[in-house]
N, C-alpha and C positions, 0 to 999 in steps of 0.2 A: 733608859728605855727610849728605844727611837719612836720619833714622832712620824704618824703616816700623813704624807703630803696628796695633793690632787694638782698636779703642774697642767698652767694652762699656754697653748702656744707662743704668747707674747715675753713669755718665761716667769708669771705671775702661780706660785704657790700659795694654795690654801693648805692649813694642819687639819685632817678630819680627824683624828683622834683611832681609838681603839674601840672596836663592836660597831653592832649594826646603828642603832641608835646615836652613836656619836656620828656615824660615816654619815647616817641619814641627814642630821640636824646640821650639819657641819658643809654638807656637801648642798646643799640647799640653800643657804646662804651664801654660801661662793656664787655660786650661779645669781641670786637676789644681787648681790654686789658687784660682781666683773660682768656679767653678762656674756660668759664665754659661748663660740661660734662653738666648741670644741673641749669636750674634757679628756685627760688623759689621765689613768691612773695608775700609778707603781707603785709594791706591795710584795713580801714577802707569800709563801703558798706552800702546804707540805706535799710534797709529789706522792702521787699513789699509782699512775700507770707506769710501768715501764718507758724509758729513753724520753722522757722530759729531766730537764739538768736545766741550769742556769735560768736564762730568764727567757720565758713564751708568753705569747700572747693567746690571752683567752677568746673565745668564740662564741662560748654561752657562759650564763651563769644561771644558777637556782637555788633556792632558798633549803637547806639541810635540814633544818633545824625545824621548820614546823611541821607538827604531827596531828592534825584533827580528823585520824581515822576513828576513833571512836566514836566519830561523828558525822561519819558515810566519805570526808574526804579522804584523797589521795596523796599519801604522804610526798610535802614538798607544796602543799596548793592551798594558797590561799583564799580562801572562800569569798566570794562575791567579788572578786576583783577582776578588771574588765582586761588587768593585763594579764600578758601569758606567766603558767607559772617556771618556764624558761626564759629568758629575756637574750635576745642574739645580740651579740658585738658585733662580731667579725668572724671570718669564712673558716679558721682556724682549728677547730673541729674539737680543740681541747674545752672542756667542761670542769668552769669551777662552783664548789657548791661550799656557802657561807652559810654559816652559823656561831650564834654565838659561845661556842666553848674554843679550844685547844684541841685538835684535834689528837691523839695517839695510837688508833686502832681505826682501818676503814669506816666510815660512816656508812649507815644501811641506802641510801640513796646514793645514787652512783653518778661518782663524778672521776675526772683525773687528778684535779688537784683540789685545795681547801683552805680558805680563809675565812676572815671574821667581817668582814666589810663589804667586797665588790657587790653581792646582792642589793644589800642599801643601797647604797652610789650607782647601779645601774637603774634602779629603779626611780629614783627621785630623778635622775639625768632623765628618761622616758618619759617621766610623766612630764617636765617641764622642756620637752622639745630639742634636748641639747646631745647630739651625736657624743657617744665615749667610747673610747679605746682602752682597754685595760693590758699592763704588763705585771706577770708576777716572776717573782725571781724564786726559783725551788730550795726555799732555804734547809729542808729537811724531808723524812720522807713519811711521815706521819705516822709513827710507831712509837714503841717504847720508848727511842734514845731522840724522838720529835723535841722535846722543850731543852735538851741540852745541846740537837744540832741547831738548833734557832737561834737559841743562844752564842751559840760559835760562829755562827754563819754571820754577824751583822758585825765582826771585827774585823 
């Protein structure tokens, strides 16, 4: 299983691990200990629009996964939080949305592409001041044959 890194300019790697909660806990201590000007993050993503291939850079991120419409929110938003429940990278116009499953059938929130992490790690980076760049590399295209081209894609 590859391990997911957070490289920081100087060429210092932290491991955040797998899902939101690792990304969270893991990426928040790199920042507590290097004290980085700058996070960068690369990361696998199943592609869902059309002509994303190889590796792009994200522009926004949003959280997939939470749903407390049964509770007047709008799915994606988290409730009482001061931040947006978009958070902008960079001008790039592609939209990744994390959650924590595997994605294999579009997700009802629309996004271009889909991982398990960037939402954590943009978020924890924001709330602690630290500018991130994020790169994912399209290792599948988020459908039925998504966990076998993942799997082939990191050899």
């Amino acid at each position: 299983m590859p391990k997911l890194l957070t490289v920081y300019p100087d060429g210092r790697r932290a491991i955040i691990g797998v899902g939101k909660i690792n990304a969270a806990y893991h990426t928040l201590k790199a920042i507590s200990e290097f004290k980085p000007r700058l996070l960068i993050n690369f990361g696998t993503a199943g592609g869902l629009s059309d002509g994303l291939d190889e590796l792009v850079e994200v522009g926004r991120v949003v959280q997939r996964d939470i749903d407390l419409r049964p509770m007047g929110f709008p799915l994606g938003t988290t409730p009482y939080d001061p931040l947006s429940d978009a958070l902008e990278l960079a001008g790039t116009g592609v939209i990744c949305g994390s959650g924590d499953d595997f994605v294999d059938s579009p997700p009802e929130l629309a996004c271009d592409i889909v991982d398990m992490e960037l939402y954590a790690i943009a978020k924890v980076a924001a709330r602690e001041g630290v500018p991130l760049r994020a790169f994912k590399y399209i290792s599948d295209r988020a459908d039925d044959s998504a966990p076998a081209d993942w799997k082939k894609s990191l050899t």
